[in-house]
C-alpha positions in Angstrom: 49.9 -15.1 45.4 47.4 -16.8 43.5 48.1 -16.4 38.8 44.9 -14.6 38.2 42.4 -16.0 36.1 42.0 -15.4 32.3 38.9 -13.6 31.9 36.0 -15.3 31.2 34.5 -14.8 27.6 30.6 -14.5 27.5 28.6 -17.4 26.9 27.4 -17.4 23.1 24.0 -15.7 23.1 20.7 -18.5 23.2 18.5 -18.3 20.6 15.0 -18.3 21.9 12.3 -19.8 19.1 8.6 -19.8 19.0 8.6 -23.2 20.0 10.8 -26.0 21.2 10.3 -27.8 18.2 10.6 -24.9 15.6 13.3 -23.5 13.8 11.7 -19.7 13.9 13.8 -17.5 15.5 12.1 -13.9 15.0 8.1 -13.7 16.1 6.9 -11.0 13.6 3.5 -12.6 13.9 3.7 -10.8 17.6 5.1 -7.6 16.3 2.2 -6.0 16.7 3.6 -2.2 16.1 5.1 -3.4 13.1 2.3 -5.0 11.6 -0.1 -2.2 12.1 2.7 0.6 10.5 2.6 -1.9 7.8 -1.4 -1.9 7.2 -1.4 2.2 7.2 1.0 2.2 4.7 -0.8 -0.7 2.2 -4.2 1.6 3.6 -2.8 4.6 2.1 -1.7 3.3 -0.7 -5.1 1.8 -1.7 -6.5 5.4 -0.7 -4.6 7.5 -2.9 -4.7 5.0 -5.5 -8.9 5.1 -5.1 -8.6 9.2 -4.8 -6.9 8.8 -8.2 -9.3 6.9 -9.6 -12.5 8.9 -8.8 -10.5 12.2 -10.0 -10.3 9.9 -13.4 -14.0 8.9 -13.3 -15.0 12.8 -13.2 -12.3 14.0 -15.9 -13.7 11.3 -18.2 -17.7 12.1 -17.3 -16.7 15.5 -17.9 -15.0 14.3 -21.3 -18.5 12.2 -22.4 -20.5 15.1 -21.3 -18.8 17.4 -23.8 -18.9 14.8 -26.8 -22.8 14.4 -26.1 -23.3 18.2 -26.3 -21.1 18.4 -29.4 -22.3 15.8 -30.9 -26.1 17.6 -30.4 -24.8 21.0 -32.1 -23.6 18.8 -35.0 -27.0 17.2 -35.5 -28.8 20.4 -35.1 -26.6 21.8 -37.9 -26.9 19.5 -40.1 -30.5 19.4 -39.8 -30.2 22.7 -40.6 -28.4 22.4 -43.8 -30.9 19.6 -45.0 -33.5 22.4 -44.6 
């Protein structure tokens, strides 16, 4: 009878690169799925942040059109009172 063999252990893993001559070892630039997940999330971001921002603009022309029309009572008043 023949001593049985020790088992073999696997063979470390090879690393594969981008090239033979680099040391880059992950190709996100090819992650195509990822990259694209990644620009909806920046896009929404920018979005909501420009949704904010005309919500601001109309709050604030609503603010300067109130002023304006206060600001014509008070004159009409005090012309008024100069009368």
């Amino acid at each position: 009878m023949r001593p049985s063999s020790p088992t073999k252990s696997s063979s470390p893993r090879k690393l594969l690169f981008l090239s033979k001559d680099s040391n880059v070892t992950s190709f996100t630039g090819w992650d195509v799925d990822g990259r694209l997940n990644e620009f909806e999330s920046q896009f929404k971001v920018m979005k909501e942040a420009f949704e904010g921002t005309v919500t601001d603009r109309k709050a604030m022309e609503e603010a300067i059109d109130l002023a304006k029309n206060r600001g014509m009572c008070l004159e009409v008043v005090a012309t008024r009172v100069e009368c």
